[in-house]
N, CA, C and O atoms as a printed pandas DataFrame, in Angstrom:
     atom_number atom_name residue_name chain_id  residue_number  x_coord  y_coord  z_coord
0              1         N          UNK        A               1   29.922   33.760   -4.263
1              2        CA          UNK        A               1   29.712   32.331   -3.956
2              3         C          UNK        A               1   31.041   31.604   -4.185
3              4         O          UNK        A               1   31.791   31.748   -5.150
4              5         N          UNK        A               2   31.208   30.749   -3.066
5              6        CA          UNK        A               2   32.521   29.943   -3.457
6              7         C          UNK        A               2   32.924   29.118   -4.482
7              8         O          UNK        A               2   31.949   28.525   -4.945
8              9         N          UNK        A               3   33.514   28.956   -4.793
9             10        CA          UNK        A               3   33.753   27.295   -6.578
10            11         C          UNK        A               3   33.232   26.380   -5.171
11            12         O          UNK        A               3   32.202   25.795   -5.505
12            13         N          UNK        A               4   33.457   26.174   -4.244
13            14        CA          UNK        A               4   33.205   24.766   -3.372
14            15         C          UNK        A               4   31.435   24.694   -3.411
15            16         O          UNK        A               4   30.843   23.648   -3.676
16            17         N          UNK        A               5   30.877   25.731   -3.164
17            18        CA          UNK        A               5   29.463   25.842   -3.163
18            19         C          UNK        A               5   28.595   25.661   -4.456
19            20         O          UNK        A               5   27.415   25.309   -4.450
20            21         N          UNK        A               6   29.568   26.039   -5.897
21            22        CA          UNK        A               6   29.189   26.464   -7.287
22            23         C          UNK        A               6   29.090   25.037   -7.645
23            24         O          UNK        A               6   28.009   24.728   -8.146
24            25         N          UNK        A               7   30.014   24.029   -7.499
25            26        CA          UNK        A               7   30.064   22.628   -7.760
26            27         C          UNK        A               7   29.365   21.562   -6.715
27            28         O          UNK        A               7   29.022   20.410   -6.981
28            29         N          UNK        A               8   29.288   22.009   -5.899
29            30        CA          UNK        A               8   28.418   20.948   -5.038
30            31         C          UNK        A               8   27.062   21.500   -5.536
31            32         O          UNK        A               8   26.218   20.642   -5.791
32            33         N          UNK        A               9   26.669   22.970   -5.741
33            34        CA          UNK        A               9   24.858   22.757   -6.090
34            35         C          UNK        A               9   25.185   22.402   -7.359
35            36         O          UNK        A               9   24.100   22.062   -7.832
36            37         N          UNK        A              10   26.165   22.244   -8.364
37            38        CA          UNK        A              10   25.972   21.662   -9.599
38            39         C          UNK        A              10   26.039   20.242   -9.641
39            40         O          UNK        A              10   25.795   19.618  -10.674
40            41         N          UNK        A              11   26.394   19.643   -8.446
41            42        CA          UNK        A              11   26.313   17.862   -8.355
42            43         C          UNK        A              11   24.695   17.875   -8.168
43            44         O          UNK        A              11   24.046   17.373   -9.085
44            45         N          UNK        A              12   23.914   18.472   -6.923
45            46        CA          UNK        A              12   23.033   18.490   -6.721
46            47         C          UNK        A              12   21.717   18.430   -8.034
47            48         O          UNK        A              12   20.804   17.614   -8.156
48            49         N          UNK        A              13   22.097   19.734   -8.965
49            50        CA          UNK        A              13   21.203   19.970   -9.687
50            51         C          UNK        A              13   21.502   18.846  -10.692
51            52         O          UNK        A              13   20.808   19.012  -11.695
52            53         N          UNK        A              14   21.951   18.227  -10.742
53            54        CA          UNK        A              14   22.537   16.674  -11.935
54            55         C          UNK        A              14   22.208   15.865  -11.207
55            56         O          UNK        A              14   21.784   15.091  -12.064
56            57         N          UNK        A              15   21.994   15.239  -10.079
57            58        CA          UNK        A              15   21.384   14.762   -9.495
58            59         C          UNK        A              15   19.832   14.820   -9.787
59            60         O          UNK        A              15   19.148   14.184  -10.589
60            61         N          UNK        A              16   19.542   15.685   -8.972
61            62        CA          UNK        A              16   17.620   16.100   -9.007
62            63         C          UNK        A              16   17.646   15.759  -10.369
63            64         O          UNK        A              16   17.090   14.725  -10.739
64            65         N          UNK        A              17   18.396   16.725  -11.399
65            66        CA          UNK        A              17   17.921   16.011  -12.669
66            67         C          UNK        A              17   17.863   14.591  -13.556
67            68         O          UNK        A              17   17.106   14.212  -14.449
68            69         N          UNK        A              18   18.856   14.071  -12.986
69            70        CA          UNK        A              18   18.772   12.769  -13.075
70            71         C          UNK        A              18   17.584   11.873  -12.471
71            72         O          UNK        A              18   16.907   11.089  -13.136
72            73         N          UNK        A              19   17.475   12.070  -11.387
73            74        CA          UNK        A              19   16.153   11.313  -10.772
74            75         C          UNK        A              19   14.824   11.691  -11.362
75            76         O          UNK        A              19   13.851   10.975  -11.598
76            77         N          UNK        A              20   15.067   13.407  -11.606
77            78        CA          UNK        A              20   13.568   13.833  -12.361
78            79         C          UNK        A              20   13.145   13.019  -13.763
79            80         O          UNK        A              20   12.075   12.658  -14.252
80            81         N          UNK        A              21   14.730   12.908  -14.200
81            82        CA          UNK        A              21   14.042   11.951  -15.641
82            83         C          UNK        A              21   13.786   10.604  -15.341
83            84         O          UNK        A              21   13.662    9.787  -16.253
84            85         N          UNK        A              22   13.688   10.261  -14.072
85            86        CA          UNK        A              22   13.370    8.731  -13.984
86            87         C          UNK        A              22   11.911    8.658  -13.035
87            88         O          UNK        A              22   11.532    7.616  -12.499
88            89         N          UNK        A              23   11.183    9.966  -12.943
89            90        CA          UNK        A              23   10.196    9.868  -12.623
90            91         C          UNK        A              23    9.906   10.843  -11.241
91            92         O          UNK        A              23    9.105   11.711  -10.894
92            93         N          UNK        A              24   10.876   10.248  -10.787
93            94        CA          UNK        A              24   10.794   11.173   -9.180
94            95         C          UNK        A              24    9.954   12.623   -9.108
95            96         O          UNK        A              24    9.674   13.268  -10.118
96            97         N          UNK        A              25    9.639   12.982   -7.902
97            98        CA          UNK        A              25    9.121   14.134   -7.607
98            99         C          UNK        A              25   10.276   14.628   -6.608
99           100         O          UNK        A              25   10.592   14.090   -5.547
100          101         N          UNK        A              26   10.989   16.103   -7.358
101          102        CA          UNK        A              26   12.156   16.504   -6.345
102          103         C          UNK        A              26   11.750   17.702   -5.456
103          104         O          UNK        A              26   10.759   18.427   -5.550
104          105         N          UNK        A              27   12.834   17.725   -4.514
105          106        CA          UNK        A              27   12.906   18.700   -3.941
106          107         C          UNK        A              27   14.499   19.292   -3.723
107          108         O          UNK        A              27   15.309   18.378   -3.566
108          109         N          UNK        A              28   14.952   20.367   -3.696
109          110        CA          UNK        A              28   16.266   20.772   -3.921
110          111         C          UNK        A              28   16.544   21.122   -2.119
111          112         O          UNK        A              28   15.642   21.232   -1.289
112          113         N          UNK        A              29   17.646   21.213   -1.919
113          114        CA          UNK        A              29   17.933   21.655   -0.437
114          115         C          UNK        A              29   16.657   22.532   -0.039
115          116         O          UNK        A              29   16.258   23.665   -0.309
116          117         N          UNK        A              30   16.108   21.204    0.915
117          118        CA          UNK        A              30   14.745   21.316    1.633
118          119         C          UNK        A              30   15.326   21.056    3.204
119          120         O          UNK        A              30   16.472   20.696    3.474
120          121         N          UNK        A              31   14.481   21.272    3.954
121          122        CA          UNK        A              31   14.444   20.887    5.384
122          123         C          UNK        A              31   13.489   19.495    6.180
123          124         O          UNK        A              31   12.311   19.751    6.432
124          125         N          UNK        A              32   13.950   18.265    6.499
125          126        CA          UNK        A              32   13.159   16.998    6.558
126          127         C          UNK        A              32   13.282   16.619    7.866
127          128         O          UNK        A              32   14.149   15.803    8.177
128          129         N          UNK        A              33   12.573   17.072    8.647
129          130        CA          UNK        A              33   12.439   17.077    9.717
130          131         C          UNK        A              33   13.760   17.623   10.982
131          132         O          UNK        A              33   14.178   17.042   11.984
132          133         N          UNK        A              34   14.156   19.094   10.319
133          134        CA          UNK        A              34   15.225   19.451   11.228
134          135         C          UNK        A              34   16.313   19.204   10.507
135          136         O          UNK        A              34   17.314   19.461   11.177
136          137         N          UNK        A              35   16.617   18.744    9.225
137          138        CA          UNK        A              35   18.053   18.279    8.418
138          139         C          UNK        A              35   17.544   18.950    7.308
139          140         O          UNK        A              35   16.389   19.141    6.928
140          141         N          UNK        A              36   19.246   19.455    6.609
141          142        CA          UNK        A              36   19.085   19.986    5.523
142          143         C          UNK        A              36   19.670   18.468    4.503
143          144         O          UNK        A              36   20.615   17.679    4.499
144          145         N          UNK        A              37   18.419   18.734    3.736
145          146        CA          UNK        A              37   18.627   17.682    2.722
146          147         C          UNK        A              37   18.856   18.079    1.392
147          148         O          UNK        A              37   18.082   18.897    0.895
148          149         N          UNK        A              38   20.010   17.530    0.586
149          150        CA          UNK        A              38   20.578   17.635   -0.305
150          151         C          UNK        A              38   19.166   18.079   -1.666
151          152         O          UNK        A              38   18.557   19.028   -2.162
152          153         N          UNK        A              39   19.321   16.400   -1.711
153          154        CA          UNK        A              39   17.886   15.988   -2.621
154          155         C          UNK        A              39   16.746   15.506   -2.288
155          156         O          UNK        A              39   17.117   14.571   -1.579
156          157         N          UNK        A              40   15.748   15.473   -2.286
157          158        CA          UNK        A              40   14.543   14.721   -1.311
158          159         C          UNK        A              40   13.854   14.266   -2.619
159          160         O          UNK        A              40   13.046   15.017   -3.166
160          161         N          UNK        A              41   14.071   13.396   -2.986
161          162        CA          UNK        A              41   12.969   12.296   -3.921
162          163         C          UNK        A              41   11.994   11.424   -3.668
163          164         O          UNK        A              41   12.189   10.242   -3.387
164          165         N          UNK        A              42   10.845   11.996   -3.761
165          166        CA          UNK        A              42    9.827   11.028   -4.091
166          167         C          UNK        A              42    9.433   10.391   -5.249
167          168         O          UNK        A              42    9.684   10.897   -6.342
168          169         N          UNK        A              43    8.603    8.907   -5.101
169          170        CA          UNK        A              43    7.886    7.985   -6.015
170          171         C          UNK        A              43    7.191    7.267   -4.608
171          172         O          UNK        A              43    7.717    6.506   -3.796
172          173         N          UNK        A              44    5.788    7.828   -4.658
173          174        CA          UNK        A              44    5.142    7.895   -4.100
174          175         C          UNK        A              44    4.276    6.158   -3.578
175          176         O          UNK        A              44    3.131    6.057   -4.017
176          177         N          UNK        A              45    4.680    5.191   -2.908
177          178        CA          UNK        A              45    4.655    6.088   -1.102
178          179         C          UNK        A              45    6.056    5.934   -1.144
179          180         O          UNK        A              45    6.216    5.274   -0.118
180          181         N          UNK        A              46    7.433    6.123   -1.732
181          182        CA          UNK        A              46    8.534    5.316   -0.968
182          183         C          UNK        A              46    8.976    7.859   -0.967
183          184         O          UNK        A              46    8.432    8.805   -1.537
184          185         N          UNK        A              47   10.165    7.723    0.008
185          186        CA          UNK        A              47   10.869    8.552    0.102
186          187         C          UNK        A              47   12.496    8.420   -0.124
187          188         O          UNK        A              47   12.957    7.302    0.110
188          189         N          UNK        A              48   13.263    9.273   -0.483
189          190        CA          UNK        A              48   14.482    9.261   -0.186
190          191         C          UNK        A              48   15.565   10.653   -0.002
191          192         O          UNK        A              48   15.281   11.834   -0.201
192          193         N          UNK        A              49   16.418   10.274    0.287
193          194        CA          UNK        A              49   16.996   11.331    1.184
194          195         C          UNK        A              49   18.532   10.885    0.101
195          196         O          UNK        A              49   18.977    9.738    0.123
196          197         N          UNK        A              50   18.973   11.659   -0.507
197          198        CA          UNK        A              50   20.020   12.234   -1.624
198          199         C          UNK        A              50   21.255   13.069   -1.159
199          200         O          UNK        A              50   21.327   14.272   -1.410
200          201         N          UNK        A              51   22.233   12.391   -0.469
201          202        CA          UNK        A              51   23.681   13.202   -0.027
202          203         C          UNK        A              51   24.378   13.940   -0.966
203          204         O          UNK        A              51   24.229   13.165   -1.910
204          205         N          UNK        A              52   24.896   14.670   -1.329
205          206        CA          UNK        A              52   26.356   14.944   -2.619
206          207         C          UNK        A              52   27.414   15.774   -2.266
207          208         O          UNK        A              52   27.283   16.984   -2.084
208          209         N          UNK        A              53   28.045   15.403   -2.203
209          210        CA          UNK        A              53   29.411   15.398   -1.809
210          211         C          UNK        A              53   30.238   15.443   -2.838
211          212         O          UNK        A              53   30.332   14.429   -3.529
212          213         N          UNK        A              54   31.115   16.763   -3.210
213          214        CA          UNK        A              54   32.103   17.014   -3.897
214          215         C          UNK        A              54   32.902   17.799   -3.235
215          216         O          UNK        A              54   32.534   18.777   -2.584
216          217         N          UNK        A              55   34.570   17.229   -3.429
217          218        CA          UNK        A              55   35.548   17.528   -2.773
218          219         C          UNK        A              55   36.986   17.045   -3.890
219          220         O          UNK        A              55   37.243   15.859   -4.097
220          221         N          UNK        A              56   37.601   17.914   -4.362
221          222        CA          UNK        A              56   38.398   18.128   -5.262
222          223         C          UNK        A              56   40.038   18.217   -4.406
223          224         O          UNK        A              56   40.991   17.520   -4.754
224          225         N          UNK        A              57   40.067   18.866   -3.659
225          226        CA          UNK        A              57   41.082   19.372   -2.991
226          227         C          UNK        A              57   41.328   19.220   -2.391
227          228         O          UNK        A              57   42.377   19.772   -2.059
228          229         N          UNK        A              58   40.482   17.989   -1.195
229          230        CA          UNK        A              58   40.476   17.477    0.078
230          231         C          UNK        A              58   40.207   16.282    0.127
231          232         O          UNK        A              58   39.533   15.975   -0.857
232          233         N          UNK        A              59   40.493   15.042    1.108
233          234        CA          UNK        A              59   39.625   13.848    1.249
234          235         C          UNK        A              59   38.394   13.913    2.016
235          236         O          UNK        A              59   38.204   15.003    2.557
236          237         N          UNK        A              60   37.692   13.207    2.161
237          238        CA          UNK        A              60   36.550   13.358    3.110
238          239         C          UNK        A              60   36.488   11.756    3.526
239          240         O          UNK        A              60   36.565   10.892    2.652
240          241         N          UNK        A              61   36.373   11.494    4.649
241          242        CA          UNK        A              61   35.771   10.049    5.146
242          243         C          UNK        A              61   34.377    9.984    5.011
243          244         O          UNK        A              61   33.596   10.667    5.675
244          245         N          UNK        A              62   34.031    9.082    4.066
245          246        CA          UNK        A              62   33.300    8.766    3.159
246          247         C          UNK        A              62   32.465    7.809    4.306
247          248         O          UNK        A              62   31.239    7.868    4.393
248          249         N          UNK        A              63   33.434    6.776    5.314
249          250        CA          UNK        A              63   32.316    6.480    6.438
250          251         C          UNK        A              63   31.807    7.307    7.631
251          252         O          UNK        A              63   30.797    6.925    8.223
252          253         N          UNK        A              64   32.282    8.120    7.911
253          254        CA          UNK        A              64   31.588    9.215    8.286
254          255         C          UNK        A              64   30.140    9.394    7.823
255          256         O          UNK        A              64   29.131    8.853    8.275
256          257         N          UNK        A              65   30.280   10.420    6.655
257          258        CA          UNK        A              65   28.972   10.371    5.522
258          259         C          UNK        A              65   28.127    9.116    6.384
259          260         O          UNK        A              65   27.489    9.116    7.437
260          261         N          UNK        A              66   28.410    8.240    5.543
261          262        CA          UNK        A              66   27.666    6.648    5.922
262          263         C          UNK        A              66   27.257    6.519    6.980
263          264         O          UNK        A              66   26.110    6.072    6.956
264          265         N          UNK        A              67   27.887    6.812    8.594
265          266        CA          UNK        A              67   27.441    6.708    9.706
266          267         C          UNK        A              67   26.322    7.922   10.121
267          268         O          UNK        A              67   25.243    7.721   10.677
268          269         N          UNK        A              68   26.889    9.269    9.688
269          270        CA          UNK        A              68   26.284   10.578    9.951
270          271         C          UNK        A              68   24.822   10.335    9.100
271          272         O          UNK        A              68   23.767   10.733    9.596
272          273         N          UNK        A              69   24.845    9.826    8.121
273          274        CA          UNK        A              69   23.682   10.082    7.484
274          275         C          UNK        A              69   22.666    8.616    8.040
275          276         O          UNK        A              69   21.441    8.702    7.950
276          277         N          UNK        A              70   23.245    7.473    8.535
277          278        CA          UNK        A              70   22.315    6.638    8.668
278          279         C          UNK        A              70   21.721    6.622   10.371
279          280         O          UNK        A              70   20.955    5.817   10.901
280          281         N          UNK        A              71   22.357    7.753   10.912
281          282        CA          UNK        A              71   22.207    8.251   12.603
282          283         C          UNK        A              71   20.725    9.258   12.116
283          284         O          UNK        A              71   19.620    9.221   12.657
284          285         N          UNK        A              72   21.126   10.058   11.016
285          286        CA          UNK        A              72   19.836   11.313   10.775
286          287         C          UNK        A              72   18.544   10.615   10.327
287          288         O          UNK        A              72   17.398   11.042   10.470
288          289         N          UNK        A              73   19.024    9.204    9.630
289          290        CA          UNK        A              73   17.613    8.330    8.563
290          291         C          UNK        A              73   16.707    7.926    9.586
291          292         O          UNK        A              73   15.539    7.575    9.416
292          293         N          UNK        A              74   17.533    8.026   11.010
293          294        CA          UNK        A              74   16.613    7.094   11.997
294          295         C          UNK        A              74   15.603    7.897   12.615
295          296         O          UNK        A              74   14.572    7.392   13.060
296          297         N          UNK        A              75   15.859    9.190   12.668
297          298        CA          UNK        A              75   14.940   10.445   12.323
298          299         C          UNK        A              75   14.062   10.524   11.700
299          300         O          UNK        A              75   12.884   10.551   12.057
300          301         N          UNK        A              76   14.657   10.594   10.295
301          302        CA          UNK        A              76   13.567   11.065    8.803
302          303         C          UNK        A              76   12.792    9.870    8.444
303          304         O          UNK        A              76   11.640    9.892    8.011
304          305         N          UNK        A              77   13.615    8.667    8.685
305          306        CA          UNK        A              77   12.809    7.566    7.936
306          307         C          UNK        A              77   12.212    7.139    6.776
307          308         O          UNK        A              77   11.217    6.481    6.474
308          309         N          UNK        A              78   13.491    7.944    5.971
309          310        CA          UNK        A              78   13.225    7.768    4.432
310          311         C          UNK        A              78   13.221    6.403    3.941
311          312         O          UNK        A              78   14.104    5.715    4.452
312          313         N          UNK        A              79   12.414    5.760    3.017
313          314        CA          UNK        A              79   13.220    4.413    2.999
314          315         C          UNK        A              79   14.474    4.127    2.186
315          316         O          UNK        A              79   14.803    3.018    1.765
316          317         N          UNK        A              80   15.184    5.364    2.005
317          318        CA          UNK        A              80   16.683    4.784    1.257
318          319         C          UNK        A              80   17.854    6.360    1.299
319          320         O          UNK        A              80   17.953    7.397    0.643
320          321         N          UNK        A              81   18.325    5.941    2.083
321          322        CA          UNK        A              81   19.257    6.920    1.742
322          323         C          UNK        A              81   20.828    6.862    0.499
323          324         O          UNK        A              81   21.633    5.931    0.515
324          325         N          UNK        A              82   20.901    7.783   -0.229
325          326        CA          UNK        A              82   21.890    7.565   -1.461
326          327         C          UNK        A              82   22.843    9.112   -1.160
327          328         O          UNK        A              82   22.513   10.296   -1.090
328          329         N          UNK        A              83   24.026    8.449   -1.048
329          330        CA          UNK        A              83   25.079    9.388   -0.557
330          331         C          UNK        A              83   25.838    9.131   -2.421
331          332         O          UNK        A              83   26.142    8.038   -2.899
332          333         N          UNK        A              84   25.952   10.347   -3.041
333          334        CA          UNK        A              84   26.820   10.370   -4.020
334          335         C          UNK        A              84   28.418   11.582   -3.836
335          336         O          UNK        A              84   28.450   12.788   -3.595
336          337         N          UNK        A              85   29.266   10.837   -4.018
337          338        CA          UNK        A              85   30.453   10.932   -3.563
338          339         C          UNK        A              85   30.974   11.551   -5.226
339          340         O          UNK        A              85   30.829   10.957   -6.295
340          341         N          UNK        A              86   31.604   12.920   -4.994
341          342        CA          UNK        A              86   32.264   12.902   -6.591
342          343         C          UNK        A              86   33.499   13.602   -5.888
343          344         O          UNK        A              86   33.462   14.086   -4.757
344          345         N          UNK        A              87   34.950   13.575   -6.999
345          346        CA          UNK        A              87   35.828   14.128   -6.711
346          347         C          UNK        A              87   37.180   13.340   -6.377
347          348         O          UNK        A              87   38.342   13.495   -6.752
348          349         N          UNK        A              88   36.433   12.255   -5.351
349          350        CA          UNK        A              88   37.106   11.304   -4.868
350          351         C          UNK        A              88   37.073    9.753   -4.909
351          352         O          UNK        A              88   35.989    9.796   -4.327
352          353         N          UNK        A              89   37.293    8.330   -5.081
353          354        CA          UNK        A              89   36.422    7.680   -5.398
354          355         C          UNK        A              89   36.271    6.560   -4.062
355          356         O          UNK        A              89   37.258    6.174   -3.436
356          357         N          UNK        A              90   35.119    6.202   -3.810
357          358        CA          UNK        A              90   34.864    5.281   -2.442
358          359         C          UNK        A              90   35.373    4.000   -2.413
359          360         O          UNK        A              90   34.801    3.187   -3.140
360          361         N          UNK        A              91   36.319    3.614   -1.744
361          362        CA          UNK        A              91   36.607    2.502   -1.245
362          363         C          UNK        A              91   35.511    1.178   -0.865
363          364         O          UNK        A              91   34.400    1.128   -0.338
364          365         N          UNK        A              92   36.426    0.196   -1.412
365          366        CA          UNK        A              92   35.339   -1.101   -1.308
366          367         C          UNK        A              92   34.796   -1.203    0.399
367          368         O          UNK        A              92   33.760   -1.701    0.839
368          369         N          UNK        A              93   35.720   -0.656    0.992
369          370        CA          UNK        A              93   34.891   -1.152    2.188
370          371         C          UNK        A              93   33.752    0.317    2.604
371          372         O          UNK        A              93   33.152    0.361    3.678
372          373         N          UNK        A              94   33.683    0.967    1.972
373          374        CA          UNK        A              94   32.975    2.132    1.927
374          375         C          UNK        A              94   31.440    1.389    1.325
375          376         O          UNK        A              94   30.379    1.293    1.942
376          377         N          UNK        A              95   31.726    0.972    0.062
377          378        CA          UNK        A              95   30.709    0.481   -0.658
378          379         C          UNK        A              95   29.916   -0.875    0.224
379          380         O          UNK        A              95   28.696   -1.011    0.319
380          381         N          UNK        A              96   30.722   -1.582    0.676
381          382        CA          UNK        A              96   30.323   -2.446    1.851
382          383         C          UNK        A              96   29.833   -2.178    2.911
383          384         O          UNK        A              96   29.002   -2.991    3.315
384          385         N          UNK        A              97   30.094   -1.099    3.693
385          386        CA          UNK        A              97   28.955   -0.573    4.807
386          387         C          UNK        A              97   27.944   -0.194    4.245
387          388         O          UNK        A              97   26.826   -0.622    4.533
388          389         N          UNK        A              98   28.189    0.719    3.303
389          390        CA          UNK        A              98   26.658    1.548    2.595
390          391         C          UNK        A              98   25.661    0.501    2.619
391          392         O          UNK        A              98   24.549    0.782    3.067
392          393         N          UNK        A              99   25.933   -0.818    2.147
393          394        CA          UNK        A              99   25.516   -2.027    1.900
394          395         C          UNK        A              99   24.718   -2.456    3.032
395          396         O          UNK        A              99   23.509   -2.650    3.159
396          397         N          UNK        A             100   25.688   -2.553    3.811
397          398        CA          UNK        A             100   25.436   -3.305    5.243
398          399         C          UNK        A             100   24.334   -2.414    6.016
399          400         O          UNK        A             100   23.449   -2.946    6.686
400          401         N          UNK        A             101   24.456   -1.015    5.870
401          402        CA          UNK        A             101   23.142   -0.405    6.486
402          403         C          UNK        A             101   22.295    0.112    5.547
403          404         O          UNK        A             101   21.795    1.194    5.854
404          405         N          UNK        A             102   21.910   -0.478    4.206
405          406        CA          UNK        A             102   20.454   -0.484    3.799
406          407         C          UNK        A             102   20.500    0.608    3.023
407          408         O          UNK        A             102   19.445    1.086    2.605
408          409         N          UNK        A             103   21.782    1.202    2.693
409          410        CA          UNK        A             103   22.233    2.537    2.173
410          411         C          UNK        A             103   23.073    2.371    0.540
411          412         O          UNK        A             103   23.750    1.439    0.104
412          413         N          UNK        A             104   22.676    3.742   -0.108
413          414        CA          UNK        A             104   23.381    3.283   -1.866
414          415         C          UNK        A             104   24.282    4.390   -1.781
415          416         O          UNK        A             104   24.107    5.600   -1.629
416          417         N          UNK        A             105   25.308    3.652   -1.921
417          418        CA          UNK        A             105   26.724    4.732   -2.254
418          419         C          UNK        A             105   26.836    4.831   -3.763
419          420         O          UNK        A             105   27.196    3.840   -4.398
420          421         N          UNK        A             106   26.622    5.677   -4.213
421          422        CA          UNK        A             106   27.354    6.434   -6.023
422          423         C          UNK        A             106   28.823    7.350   -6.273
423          424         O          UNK        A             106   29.070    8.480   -5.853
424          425         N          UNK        A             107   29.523    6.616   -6.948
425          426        CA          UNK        A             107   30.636    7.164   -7.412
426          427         C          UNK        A             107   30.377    8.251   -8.601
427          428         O          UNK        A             107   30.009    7.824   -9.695
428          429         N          UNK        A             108   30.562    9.633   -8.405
429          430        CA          UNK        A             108   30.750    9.958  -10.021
430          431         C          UNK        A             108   30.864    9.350  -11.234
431          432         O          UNK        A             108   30.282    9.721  -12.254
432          433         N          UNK        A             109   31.795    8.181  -11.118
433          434        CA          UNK        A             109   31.968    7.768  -12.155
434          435         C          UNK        A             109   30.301    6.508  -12.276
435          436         O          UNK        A             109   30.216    5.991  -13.390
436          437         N          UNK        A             110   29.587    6.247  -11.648
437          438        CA          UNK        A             110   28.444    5.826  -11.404
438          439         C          UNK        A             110   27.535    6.592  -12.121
439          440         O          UNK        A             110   27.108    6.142  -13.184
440          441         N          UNK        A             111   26.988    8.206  -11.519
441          442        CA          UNK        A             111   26.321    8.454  -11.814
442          443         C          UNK        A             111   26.459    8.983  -13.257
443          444         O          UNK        A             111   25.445    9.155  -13.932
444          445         N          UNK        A             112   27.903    9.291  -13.833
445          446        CA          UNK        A             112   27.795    9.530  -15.194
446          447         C          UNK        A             112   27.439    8.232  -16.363
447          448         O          UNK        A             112   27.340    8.310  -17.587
448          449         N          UNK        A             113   27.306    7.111  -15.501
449          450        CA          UNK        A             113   26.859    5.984  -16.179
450          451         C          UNK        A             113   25.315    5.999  -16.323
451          452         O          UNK        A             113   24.599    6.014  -17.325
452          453         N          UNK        A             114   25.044    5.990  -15.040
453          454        CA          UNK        A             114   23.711    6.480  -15.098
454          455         C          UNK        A             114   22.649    7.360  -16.224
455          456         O          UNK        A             114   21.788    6.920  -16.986
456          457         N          UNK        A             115   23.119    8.796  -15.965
457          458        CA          UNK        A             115   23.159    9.548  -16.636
458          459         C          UNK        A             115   22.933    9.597  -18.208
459          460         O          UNK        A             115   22.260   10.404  -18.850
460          461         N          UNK        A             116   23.916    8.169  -18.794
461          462        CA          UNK        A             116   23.632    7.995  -20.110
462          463         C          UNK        A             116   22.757    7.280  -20.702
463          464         O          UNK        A             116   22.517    7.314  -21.909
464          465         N          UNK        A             117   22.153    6.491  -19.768
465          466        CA          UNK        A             117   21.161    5.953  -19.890
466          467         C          UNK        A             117   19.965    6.717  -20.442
467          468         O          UNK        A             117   19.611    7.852  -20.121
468          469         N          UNK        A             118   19.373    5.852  -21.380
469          470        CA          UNK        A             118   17.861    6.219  -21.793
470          471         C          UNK        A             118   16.656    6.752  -21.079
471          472         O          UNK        A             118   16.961    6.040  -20.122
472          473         N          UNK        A             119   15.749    7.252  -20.734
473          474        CA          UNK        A             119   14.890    7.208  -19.698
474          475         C          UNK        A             119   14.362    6.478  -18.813
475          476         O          UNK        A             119   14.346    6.389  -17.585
476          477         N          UNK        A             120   13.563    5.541  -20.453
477          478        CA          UNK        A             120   13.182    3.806  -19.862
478          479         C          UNK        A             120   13.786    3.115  -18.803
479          480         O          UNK        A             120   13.362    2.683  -17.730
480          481         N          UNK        A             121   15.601    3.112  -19.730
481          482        CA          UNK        A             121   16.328    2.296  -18.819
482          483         C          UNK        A             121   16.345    3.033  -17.484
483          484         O          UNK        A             121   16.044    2.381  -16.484
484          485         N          UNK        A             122   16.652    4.270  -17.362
485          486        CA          UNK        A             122   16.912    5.066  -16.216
486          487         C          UNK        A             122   16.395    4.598  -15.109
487          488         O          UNK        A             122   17.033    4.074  -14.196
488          489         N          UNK        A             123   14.932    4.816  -15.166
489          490        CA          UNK        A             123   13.939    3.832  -13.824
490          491         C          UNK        A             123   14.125    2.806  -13.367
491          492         O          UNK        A             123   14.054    2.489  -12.179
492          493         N          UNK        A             124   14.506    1.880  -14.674
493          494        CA          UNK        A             124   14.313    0.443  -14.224
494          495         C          UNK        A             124   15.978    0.135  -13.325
495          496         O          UNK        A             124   16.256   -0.740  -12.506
496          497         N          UNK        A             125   16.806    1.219  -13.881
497          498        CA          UNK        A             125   18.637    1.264  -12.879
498          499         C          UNK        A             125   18.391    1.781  -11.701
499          500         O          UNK        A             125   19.106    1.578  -10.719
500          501         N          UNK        A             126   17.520    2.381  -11.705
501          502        CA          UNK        A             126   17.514    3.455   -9.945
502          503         C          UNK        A             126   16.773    2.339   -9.785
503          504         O          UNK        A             126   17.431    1.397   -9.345
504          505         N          UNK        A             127   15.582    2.105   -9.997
505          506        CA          UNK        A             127   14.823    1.382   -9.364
506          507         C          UNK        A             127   15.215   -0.153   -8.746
507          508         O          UNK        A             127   14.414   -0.830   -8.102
508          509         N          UNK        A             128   16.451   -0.523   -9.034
509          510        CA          UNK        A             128   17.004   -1.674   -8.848
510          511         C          UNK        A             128   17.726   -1.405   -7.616
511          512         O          UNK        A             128   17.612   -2.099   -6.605
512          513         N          UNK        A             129   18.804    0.077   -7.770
513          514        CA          UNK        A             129   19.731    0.405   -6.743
514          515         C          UNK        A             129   18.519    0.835   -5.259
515          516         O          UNK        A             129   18.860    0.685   -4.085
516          517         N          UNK        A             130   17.350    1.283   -5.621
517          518        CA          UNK        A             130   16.608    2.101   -4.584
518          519         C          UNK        A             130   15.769    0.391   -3.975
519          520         O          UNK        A             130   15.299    0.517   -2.845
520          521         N          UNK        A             131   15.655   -0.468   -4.348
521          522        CA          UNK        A             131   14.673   -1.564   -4.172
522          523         C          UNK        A             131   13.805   -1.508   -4.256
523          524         O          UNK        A             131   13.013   -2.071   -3.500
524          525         N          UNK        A             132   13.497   -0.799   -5.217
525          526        CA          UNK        A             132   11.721   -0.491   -5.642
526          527         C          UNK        A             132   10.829   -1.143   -6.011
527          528         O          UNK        A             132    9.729   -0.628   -6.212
């Protein structure tokens, strides 16, 4: 297995686990109607669809992501898609489209904030970023 593959399912699995302690019902690279999806979180009725993206050694256009993934949502029809970006960190105007199409961009340095959070608090932070 590659280090590129070893660290992206380890964003993934910090992820899922993160959402699992805030309640969610996960799913790990699943298939959602024809797309491979990162994370698939439920809190039932809402859905969401979980990007992660780690890239150490390379840049990645981060609006890309943003466009590619909000072209697939119109598909799946999750109600929130959350692209988490580690490695590299997203530009304000990055964070501003995510915005603009109904979408939550996370910085690493985000989700390790997250992360430290209590449980309690945990829900009530996603649940703010997700519009729950």
């Amino acid at each position: 297995m590659s280090e590129f593959k070893r660290r992206g399912s380890y964003l993934e699995a910090s992820v899922a686990t993160l959402f699992k302690r805030a309640g969610f019902d996960i799913e790990l690279n699943c298939n959602v109607k024809g797309y491979e999806v990162d994370v698939y979180a439920k809190k039932l009725p809402y859905k969401y669809i979980i990007e992660c993206k780690h890239y150490e050694n390379s840049k990645i256009n981060v609006r890309n992501i943003i466009h590619q993934w909000h072209s697939k949502n119109s598909i799946i029809k999750a109600d929130k898609v959350v692209i988490v970006i580690a490695g590299q960190t997203p530009t304000e105007e990055d964070y501003k489209l995510a915005e603009r199409l109904d979408m939550v961009l996370l910085s690493e340095d985000k989700l390790h904030k997250l992360s430290e959070l209590p449980n309690n608090k945990l829900l009530l932070k996603i649940g703010k970023l997700l519009d729950l």
